[in-house]
C-alpha positions, -999 to +999 in steps of 0.1 A: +663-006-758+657-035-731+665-069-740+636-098-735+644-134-732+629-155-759+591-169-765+585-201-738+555-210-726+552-203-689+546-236-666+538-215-633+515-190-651+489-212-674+456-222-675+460-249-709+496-249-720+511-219-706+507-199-743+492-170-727+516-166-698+543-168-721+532-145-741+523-123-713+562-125-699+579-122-733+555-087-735+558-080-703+523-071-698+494-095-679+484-128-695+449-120-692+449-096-721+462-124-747+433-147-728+406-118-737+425-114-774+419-152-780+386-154-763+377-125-787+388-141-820+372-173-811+337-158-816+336-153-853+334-194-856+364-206-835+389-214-858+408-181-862+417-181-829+421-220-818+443-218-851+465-192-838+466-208-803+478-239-819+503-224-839+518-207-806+518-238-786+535-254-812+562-230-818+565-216-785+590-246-769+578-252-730+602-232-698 
């Protein structure tokens, strides 16, 4: 079982505060697919997924 460093939001790969290049590099796959998965949830009204972006950035300490 490979070993992954923990949760940071990335500060070379971001486009607002580096919670989708984080999670991209903790998962190891592109960023762009957690971009499309909140871009997705933020069409049924916004808040489920500015509400889950939020809660990343705020948990998730900076690199």
């Amino acid at each position: 079982m490979a070993t992954r460093g923990p949760l940071r939001r990335s500060r070379s790969n971001r486009m607002i505060a580096g919670v989708c290049g984080g999670l991209g590099e903790f998962f190891g796959i592109s960023p762009f697919w957690f971009r499309l998965a909140f871009l997705i949830a933020l069409i049924p009204g916004g808040v489920p997924g500015i509400l889950a972006y939020v809660i990343v950035w705020l948990v998730a300490p900076g690199e």
